[in-house]
Structures are given as structure tokens and as C-alpha cells.
LUMKOLTOR-935480 format. One record per atom (N, C-alpha, C): residue number from 1; atom name; x negated, y, z. Coordinates in nm, 3 decimals, padded with zeros to 5 digits. Example, Ala and Ser with C-alpha at 12.3 -4.5 7.8 and 13.67 -1.06 7.14 Angstrom:
   num   atome         X         Y         Z
     1       N   -01.319   -00.569    00.780
     1      CA   -01.230   -00.450    00.780
     1       C   -01.320   -00.330    00.780
     2       N   -01.285   -00.225    00.708
     2      CA   -01.367   -00.106    00.714
     2       C   -01.290    00.003    00.787
//
This chain:
   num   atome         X         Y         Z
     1       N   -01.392    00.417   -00.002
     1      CA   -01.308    00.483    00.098
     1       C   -01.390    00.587    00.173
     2       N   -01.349    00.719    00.162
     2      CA   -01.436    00.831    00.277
     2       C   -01.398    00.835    00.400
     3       N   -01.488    00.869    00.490
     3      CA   -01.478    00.823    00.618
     3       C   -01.417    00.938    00.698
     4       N   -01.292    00.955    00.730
     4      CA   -01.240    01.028    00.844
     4       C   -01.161    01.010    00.962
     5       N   -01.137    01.081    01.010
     5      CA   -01.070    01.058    01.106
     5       C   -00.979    00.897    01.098
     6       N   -00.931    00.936    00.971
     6      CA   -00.816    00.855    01.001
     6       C   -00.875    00.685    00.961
     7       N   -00.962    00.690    00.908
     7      CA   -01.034    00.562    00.841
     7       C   -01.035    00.525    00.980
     8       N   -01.162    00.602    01.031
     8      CA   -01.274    00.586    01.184
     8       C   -01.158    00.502    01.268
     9       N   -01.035    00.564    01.265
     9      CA   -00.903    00.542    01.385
     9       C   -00.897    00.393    01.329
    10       N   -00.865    00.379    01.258
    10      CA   -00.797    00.247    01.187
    10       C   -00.896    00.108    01.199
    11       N   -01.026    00.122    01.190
    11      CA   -01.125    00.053    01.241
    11       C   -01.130    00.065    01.344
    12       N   -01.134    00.164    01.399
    12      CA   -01.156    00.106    01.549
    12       C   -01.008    00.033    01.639
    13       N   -00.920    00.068    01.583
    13      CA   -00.778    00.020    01.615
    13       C   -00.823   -00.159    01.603
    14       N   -00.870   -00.175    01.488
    14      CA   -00.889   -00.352    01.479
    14       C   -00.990   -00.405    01.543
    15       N   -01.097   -00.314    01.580
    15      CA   -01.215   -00.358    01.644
    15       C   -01.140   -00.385    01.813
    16       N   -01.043   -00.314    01.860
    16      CA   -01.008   -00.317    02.009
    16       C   -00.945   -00.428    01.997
    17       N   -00.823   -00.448    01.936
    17      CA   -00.763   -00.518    01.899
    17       C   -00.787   -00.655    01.861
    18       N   -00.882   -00.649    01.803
    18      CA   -01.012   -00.841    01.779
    18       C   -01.056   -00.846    01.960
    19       N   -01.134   -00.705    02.009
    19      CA   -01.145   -00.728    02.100
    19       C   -01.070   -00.776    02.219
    20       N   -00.932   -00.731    02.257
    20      CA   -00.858   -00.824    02.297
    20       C   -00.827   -00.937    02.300
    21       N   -00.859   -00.980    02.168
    21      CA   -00.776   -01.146    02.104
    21       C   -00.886   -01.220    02.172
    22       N   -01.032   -01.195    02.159
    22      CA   -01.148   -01.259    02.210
    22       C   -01.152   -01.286    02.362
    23       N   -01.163   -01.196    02.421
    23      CA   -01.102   -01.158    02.563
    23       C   -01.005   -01.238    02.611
    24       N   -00.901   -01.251    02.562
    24      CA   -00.808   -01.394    02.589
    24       C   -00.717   -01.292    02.701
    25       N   -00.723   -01.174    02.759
    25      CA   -00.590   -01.141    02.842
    25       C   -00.500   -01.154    02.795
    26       N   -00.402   -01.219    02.899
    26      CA   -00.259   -01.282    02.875
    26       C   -00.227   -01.342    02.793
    27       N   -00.332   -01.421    02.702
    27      CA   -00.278   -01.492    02.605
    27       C   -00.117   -01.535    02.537
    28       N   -00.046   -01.546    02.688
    28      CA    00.071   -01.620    02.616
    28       C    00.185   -01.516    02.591
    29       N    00.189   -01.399    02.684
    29      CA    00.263   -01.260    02.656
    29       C    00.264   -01.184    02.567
    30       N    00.086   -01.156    02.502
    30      CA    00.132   -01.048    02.370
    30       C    00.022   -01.168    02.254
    31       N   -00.005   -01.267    02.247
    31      CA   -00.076   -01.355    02.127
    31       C    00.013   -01.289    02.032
    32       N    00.150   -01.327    01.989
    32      CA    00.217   -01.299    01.917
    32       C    00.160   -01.165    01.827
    33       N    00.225   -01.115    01.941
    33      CA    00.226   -00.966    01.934
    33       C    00.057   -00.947    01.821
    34       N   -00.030   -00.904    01.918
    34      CA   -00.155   -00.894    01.902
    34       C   -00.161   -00.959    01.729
    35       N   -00.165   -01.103    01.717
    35      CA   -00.178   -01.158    01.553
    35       C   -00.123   -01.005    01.431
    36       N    00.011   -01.017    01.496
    36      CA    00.084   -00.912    01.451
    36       C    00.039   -00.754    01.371
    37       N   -00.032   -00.699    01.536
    37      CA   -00.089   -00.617    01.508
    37       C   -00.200   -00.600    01.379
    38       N   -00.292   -00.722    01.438
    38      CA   -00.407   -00.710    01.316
    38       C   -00.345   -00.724    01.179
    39       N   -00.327   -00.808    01.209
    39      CA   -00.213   -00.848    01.043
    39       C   -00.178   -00.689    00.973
    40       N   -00.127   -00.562    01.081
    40      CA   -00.114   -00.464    01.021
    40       C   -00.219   -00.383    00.996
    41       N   -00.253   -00.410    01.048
    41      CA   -00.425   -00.285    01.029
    41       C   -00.498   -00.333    00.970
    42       N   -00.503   -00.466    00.953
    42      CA   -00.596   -00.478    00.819
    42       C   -00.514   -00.467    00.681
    43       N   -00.362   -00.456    00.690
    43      CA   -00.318   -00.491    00.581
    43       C   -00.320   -00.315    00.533
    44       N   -00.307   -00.219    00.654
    44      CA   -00.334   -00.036    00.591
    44       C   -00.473   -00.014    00.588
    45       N   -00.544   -00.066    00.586
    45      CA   -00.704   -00.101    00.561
    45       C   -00.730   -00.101    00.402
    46       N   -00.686   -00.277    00.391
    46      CA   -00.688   -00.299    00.245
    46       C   -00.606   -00.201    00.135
    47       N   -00.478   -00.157    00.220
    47      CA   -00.373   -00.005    00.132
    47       C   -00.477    00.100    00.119
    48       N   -00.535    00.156    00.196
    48      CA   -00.620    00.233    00.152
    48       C   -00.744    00.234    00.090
    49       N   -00.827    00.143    00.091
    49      CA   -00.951    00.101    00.030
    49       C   -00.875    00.122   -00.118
    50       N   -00.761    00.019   -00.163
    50      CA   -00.710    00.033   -00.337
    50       C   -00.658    00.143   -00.307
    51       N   -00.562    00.219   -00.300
    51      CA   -00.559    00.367   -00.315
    51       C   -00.629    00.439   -00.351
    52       N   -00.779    00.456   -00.298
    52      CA   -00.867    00.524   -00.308
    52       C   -00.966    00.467   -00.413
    53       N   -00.926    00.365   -00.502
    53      CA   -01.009    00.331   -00.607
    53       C   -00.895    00.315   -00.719
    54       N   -00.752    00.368   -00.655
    54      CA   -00.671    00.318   -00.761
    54       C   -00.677    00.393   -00.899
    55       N   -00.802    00.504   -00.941
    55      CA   -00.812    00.573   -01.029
    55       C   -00.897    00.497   -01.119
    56       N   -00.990    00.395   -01.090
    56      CA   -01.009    00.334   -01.113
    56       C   -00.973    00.141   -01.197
    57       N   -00.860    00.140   -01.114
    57      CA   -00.762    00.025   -01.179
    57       C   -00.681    00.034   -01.219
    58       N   -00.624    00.122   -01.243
    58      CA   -00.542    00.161   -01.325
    58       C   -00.413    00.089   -01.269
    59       N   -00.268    00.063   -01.312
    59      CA   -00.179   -00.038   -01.287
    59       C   -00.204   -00.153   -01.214
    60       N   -00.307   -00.231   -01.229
    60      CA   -00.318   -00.321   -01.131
    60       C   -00.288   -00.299   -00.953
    61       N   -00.414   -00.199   -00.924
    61      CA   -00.464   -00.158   -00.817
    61       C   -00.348   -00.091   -00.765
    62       N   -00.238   -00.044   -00.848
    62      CA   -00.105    00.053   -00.807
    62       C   -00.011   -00.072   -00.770
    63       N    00.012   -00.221   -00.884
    63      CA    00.096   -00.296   -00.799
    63       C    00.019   -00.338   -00.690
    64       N   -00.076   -00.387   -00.626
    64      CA   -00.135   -00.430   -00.484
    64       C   -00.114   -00.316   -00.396
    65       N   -00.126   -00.185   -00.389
    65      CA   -00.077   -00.076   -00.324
    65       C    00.053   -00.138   -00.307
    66       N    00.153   -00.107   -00.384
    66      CA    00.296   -00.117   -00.364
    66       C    00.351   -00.276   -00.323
    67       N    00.270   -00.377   -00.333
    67      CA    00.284   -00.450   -00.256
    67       C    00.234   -00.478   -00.112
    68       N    00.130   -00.425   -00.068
    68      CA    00.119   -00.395    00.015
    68       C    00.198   -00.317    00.114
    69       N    00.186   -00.170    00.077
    69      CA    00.221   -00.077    00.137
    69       C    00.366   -00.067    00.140
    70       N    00.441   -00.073    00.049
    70      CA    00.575   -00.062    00.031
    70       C    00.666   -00.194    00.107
    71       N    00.614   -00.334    00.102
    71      CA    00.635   -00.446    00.092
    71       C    00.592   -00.543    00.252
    72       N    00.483   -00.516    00.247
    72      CA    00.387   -00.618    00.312
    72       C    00.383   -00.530    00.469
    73       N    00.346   -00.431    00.497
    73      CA    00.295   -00.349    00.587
    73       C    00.451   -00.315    00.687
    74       N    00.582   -00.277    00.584
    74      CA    00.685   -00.230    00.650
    74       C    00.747   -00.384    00.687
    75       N    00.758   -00.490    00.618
    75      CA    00.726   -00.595    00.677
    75       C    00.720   -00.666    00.811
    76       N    00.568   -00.659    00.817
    76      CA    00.493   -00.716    00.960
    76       C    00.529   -00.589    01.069
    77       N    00.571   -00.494    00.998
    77      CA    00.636   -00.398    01.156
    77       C    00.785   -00.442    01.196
    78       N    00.829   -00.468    01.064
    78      CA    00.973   -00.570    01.116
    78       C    00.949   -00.679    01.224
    79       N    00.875   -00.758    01.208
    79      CA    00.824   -00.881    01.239
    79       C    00.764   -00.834    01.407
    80       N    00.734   -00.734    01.408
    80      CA    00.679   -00.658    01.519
    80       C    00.772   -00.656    01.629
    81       N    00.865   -00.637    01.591
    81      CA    00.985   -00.536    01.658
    81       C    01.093   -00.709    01.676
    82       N    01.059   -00.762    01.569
    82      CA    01.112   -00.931    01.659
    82       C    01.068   -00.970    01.797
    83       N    00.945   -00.905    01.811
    83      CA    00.926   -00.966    01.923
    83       C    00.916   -00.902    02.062
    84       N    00.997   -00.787    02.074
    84      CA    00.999   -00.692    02.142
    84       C    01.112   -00.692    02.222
    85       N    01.110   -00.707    02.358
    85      CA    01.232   -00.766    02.416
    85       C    01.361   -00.607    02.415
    86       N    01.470   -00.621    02.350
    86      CA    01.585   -00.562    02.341
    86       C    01.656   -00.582    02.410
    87       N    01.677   -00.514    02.479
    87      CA    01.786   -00.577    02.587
    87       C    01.975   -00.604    02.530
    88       N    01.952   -00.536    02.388
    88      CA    02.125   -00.585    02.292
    88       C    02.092   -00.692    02.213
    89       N    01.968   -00.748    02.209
    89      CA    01.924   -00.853    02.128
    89       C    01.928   -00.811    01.989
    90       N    01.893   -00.680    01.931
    90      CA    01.892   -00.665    01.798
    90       C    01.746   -00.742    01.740
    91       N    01.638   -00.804    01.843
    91      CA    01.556   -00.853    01.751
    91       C    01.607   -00.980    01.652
    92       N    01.750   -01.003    01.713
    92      CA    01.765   -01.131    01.644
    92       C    01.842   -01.071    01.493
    93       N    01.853   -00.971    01.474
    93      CA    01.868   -00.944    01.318
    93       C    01.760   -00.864    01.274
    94       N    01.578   -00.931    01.318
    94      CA    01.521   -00.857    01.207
    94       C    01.483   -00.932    01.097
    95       N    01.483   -01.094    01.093
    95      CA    01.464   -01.185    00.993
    95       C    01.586   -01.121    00.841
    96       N    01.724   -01.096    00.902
    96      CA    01.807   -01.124    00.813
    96       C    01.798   -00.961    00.735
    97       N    01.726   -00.920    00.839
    97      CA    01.712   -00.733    00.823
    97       C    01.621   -00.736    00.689
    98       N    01.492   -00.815    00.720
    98      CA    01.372   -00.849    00.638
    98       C    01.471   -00.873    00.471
    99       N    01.562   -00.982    00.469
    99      CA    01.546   -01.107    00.388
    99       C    01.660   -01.011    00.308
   100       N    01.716   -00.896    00.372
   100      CA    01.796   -00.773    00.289
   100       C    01.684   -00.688    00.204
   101       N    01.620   -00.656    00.291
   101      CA    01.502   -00.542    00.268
   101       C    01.436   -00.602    00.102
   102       N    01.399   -00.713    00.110
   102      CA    01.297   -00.771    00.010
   102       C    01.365   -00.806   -00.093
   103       N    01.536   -00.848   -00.084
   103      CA    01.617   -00.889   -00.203
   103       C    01.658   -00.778   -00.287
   104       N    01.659   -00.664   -00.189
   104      CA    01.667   -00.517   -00.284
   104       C    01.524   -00.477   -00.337
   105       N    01.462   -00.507   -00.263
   105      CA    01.347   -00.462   -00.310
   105       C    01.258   -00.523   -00.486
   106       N    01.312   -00.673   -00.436
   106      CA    01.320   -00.722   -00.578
   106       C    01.440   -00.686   -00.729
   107       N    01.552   -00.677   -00.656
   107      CA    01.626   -00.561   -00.796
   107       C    01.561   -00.423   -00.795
   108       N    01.529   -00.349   -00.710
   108      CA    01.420   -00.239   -00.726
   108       C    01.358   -00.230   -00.848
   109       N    01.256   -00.345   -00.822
   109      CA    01.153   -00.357   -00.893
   109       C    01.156   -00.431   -01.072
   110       N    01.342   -00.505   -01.019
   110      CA    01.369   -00.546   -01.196
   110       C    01.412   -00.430   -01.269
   111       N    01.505   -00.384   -01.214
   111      CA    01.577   -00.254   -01.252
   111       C    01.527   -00.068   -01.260
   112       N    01.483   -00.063   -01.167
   112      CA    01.456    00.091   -01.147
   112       C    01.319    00.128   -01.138
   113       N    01.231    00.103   -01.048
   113      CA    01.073    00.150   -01.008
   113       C    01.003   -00.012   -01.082
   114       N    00.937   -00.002   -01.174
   114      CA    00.869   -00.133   -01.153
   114       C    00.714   -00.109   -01.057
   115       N    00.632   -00.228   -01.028
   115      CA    00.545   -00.245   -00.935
   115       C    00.441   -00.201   -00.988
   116       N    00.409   -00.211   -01.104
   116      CA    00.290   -00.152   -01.181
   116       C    00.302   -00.019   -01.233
   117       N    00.438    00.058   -01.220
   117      CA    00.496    00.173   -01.271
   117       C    00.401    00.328   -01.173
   118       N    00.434    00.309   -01.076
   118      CA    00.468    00.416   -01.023
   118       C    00.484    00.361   -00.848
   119       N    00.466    00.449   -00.736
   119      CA    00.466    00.451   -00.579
   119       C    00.639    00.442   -00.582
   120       N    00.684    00.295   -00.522
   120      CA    00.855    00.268   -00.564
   120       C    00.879    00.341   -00.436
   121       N    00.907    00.451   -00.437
   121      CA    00.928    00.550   -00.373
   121       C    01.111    00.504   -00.323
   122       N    01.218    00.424   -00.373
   122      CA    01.317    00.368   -00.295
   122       C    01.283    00.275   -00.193
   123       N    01.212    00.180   -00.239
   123      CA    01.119    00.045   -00.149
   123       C    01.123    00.135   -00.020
   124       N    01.021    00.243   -00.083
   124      CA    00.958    00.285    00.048
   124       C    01.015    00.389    00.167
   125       N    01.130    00.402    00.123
   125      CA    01.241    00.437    00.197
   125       C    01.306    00.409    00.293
   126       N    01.370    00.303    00.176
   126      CA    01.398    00.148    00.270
   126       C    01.322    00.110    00.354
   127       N    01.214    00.048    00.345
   127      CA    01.147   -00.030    00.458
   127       C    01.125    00.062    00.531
   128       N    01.059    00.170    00.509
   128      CA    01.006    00.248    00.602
   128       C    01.136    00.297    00.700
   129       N    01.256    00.328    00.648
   129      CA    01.346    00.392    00.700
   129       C    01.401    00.240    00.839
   130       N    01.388    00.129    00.764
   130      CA    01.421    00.031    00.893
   130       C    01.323    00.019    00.982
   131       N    01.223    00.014    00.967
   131      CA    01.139    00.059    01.040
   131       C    01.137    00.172    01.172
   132       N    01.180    00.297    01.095
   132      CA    01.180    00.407    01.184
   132       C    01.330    00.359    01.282
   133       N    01.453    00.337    01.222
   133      CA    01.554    00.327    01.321
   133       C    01.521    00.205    01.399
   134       N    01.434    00.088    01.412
   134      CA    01.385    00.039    01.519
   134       C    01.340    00.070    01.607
   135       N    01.246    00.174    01.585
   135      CA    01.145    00.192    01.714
   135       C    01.247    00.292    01.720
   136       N    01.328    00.422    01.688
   136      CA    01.400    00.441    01.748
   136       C    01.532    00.355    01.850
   137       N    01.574    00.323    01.816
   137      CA    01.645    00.174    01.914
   137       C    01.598    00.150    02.023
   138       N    01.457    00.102    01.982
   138      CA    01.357    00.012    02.130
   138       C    01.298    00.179    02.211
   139       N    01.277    00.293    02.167
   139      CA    01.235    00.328    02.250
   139       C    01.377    00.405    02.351
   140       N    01.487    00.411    02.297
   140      CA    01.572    00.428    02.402
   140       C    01.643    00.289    02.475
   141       N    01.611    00.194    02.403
   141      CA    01.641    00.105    02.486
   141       C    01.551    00.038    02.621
   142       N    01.450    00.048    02.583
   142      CA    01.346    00.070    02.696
   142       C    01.353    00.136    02.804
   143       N    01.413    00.261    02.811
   143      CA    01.425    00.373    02.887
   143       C    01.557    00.321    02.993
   144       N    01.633    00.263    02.904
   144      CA    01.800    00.221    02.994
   144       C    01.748    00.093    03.091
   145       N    01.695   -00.040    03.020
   145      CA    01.617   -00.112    03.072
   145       C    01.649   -00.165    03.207
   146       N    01.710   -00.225    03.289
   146      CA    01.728   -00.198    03.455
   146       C    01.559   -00.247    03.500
   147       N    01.526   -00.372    03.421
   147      CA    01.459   -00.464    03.463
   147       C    01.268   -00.363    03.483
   148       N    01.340   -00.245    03.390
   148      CA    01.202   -00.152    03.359
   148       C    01.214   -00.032    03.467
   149       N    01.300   -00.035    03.580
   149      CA    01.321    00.075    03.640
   149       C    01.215    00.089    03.691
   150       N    01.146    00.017    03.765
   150      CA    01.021   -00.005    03.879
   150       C    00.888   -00.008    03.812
   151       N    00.931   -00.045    03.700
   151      CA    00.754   -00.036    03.631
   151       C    00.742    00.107    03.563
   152       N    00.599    00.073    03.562
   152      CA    00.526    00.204    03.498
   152       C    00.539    00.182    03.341
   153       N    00.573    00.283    03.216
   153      CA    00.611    00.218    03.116
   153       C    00.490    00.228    03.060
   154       N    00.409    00.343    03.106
   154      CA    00.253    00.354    03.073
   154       C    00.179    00.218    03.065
   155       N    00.182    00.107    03.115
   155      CA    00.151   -00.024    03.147
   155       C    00.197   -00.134    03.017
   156       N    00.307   -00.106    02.962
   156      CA    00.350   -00.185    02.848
   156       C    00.344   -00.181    02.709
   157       N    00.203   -00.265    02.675
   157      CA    00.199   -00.239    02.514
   157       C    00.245   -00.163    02.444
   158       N    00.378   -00.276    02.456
   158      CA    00.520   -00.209    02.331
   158       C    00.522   -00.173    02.348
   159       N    00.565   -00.052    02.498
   159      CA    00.580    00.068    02.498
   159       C    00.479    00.187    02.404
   160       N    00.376    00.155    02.434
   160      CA    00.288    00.258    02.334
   160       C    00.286    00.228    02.169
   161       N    00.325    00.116    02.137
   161      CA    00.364    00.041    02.023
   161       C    00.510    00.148    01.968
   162       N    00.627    00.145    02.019
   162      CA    00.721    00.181    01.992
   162       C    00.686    00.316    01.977
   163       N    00.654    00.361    02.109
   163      CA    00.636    00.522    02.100
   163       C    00.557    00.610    01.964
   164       N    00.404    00.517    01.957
   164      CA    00.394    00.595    01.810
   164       C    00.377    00.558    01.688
   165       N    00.478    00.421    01.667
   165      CA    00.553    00.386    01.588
   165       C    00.590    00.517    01.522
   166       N    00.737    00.557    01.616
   166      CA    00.833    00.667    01.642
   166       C    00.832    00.748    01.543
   167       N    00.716    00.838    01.659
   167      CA    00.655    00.946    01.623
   167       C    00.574    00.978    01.444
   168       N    00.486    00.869    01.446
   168      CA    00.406    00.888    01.331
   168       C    00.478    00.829    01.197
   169       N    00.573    00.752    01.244
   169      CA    00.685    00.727    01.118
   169       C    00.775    00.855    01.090
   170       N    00.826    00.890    01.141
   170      CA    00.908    01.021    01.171
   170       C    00.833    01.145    01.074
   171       N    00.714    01.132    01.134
   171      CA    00.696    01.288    01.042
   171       C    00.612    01.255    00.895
   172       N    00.583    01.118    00.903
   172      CA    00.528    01.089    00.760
   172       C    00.648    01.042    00.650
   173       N    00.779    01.020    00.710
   173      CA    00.866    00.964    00.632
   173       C    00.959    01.102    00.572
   174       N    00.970    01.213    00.643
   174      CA    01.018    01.324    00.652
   174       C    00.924    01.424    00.532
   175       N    00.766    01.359    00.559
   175      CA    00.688    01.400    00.470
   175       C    00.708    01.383    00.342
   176       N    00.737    01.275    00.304
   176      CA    00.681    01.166    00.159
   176       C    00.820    01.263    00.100
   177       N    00.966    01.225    00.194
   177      CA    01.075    01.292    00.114
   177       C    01.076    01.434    00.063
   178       N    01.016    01.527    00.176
   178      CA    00.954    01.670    00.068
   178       C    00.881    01.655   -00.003
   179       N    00.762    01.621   -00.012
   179      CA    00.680    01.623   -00.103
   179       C    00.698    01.532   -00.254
   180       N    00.771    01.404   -00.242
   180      CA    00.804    01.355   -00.335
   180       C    00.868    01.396   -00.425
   181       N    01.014    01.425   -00.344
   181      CA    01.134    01.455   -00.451
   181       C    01.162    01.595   -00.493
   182       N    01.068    01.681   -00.388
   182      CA    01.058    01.816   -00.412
   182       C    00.913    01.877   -00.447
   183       N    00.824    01.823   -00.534
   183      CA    00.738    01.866   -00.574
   183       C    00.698    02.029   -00.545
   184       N    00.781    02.106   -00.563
   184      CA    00.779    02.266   -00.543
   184       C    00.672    02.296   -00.396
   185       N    00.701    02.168   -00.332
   185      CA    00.668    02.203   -00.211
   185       C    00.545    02.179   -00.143
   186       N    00.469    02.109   -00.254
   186      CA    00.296    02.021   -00.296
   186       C    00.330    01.929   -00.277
   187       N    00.171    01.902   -00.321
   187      CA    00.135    01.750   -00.325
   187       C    00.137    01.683   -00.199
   188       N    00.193    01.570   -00.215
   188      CA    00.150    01.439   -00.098
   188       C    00.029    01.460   -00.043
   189       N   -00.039    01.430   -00.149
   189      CA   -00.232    01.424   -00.081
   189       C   -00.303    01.521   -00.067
   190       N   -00.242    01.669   -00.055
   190      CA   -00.330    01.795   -00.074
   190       C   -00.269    01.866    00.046
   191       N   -00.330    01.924    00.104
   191      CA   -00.257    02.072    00.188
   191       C   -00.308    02.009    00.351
   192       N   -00.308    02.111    00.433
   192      CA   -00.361    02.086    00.586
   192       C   -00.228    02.066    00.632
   193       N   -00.102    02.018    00.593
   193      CA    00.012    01.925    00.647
   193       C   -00.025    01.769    00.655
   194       N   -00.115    01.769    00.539
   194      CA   -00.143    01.629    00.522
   194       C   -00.249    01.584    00.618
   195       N   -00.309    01.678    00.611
   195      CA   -00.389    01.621    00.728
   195       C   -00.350    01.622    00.867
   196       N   -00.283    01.664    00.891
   196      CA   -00.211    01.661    01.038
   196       C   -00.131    01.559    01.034
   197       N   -00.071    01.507    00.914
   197      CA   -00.020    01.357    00.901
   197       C   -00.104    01.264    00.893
   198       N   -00.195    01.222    00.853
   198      CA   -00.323    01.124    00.861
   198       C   -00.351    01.152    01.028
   199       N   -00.356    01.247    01.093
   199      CA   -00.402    01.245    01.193
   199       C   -00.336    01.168    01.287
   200       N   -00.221    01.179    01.277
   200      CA   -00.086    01.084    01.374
   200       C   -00.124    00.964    01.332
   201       N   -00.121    00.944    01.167
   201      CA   -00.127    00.785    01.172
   201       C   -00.209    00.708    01.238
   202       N   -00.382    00.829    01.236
   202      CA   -00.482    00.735    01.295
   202       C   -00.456    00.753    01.426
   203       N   -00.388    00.831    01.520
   203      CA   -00.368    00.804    01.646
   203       C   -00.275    00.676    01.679
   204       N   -00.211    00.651    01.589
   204      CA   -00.089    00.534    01.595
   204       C   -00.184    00.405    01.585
   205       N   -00.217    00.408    01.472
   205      CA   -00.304    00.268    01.433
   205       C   -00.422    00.235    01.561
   206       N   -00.511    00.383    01.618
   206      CA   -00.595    00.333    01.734
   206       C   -00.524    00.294    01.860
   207       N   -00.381    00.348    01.890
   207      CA   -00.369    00.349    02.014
   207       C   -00.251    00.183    01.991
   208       N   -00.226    00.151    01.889
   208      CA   -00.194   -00.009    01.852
   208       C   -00.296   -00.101    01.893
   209       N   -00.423   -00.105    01.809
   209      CA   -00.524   -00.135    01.878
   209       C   -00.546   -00.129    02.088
   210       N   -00.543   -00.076    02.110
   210      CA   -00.549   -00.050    02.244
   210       C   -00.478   -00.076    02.323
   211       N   -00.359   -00.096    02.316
   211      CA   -00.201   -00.073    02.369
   211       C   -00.224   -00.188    02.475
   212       N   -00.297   -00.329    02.404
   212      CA   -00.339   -00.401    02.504
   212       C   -00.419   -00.384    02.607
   213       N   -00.478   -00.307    02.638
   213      CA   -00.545   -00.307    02.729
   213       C   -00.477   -00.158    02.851
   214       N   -00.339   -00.149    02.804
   214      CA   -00.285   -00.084    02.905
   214       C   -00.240   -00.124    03.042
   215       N   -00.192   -00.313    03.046
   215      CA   -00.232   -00.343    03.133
   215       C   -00.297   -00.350    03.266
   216       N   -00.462   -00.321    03.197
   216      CA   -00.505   -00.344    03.310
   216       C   -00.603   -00.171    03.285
   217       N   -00.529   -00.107    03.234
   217      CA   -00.564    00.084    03.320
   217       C   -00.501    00.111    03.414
   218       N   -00.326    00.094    03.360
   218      CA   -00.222    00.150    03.443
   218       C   -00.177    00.075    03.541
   219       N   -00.163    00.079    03.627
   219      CA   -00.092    00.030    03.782
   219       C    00.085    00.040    03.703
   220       N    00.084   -00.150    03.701
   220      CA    00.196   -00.188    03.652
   220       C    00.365   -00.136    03.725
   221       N    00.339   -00.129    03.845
   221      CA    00.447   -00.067    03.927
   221       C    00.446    00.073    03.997
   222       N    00.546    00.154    04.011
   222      CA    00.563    00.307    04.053
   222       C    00.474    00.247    04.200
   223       N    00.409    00.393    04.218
   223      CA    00.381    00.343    04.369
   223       C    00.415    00.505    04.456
//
């Protein structure tokens, strides 16, 4: 794996992030959460380490990518967003949201894209696309909030969780669909677009990492 920006971000996202868990603040408010997190950053850790050797493994190394990345990663952001207080209670359909996501995903994979084939570029649609209309959801639902009028939102994890969720899903998902299905328009992995997309992600993945310790920067109430 070469070391850039976006690697550097992603490690250090898990290094804050362990660092929290050690630390023990608030244990019983974001534990969840926090497990969560790591669970994701090491799991776009391990996506990229095989990616970047997948020239090397040929088919193998492409199904662990696509199980990972396609599967595993959009996943534990579902799982994320369970635990994120909604004030319409949509976290209580992200299990059944999940248990849709993965049953298509398995005719996907009998029928159309297999796992060793090719980047199942529907999978990754799907998940990714439930994904993005969550944190869209939570971050306007946050905003309506009564109970959030008085606080600082700067102060709340999720809040920085949702926010560049959002954001860095948004323009990488917007990405994959030009570049995929419209080849004309380059490659995925080539061009200084792409790098301005790696760049969001690693701001997303460090400031996940961190999010805990917004807490105790921001002065929890307007003053």
C-alpha cells in the first residue's frame, strides 16, 4: 500500500479512535458507536491493502475486495446509523434494510456480477446508495431535533459522523457512476478528480476517528 494522504488519514482515524476506546470517555454513550467505527476503518484498511495487491491475486484478492468493500464496509455503516438517535425512529428499519441489501446482493452475485468476476458495481450501488440516503435523513433530522435546539451540534460525534458520511459518500458515489458506466469520461483510479476524492474520504475516515473527542473541545451548550 503507498502512503498518502489518504492511507496517513485512515490510520490515523484508527489510531484516535483506539485512542478513545482506551481512554474510556463516556463509555456507555458512544462504546457502541466507537466498536463500530473501528470495525470500519480497519475493514477500508484491509479494502485497500488487497486492492492494491489485487494485480497480484488475481480473482481471489477481487472476491475479498468485493466482499469487503461492496458487502462488509456498506454494512457496518448501516449498523452505524442503528445507533444514531432519529427522532422518526427510522433506525429501527436498518436491520431489515441490511437483511434486503444482502438477499439481493446474493442473487447479484448468482445471477449477474459474480464475486470473483469483476467490482459488482450493482452491490455497490445499492449499499452505498442506502447508505448515502441515511446520513442524508439523520443530517436533516438532527437539524429539526427540538431536544438539539440548545446544544452545540459541533459537540456531537454523530454529528460529524453524519456530516461526512454525507458529503464524502455523495461525491464518491456520483463518481464511481461517471466513471464506471461512462468510461468516455476516465478512469476511476486516474485523473486529479480522483484525487480530490481520496481526499474527502481521508478527511471522513480521520475526522470518524476523532468525532469522539468533540465532546470535550466544544462547549456542549450555546452560550
Amino acid at each position: 500500500m503507498q502512503m498518502s494522504f489518504y492511507s496517513i488519514a485512515l490510520i490515523l482515524g484508527i489510531l484516535f479512535a483506539t485512542l478513545y476506546l482506551f481512554l474510556g470517555f463516556h463509555p456507555k454513550e458512544y462504546r457502541k458507536i466507537n466498536f463500530l467505527v473501528l470495525f470500519i476503518l480497519f475493514t477500508e484498511l484491509l479494502s485497500v491493502i488487497i486492492w492494491s495487491n489485487s494485480s497480484k491475486g488475481g480473482s481471489e484478492n477481487l472476491l475479498l475486495y468485493n466482499l469487503l468493500y461492496v458487502y462488509v464496509r456498506p454494512t457496518a455503516m448501516l449498523l452505524l446509523f442503528s445507533q444514531l438517535p432519529f427522532s422518526c425512529q427510522l433506525q429501527k428499519t436498518v436491520f431489515p434494510t441490511i437483511f434486503g441489501f444482502l438477499i439481493t446482493g446474493g442473487l447479484i452475485s448468482t445471477f449477474l456480477q459474480p464475486l470473483g468476476g469483476a467490482i459488482q458495481s450493482y452491490s455497490y450501488l445499492l449499499g452505498h446508495g442506502l447508505v448515502l440516503s441515511y446520513s442524508v435523513i439523520f443530517f436533516k433530522d438532527i437539524l429539526k431535533q427540538s431536544k438539539f435546539r440548545d446544544i452545540n451540534l459541533l459537540s456531537l460525534p454523530y454529528f460529524w459522523m453524519a456530516s461526512l458520511i454525507l458529503f464524502s459518500y455523495g461525491e464518491r458515489y456520483i463518481f464511481f457512476i461517471l466513471t464506471y458506466y461512462y468510461p468516455s469520461i476516465g478512469d476511476y483510479s486516474m485523473g486529479h478528480v480522483f484525487i480530490w476524492v481520496q481526499f474527502l474520504a481521508g478527511i471522513m475516515y480521520l475526522s470518524l476517528g476523532l468525532s469522539f473527542f468533540a465532546p470535550r473541545v466544544f462547549n456542549r451548550y450555546y452560550t
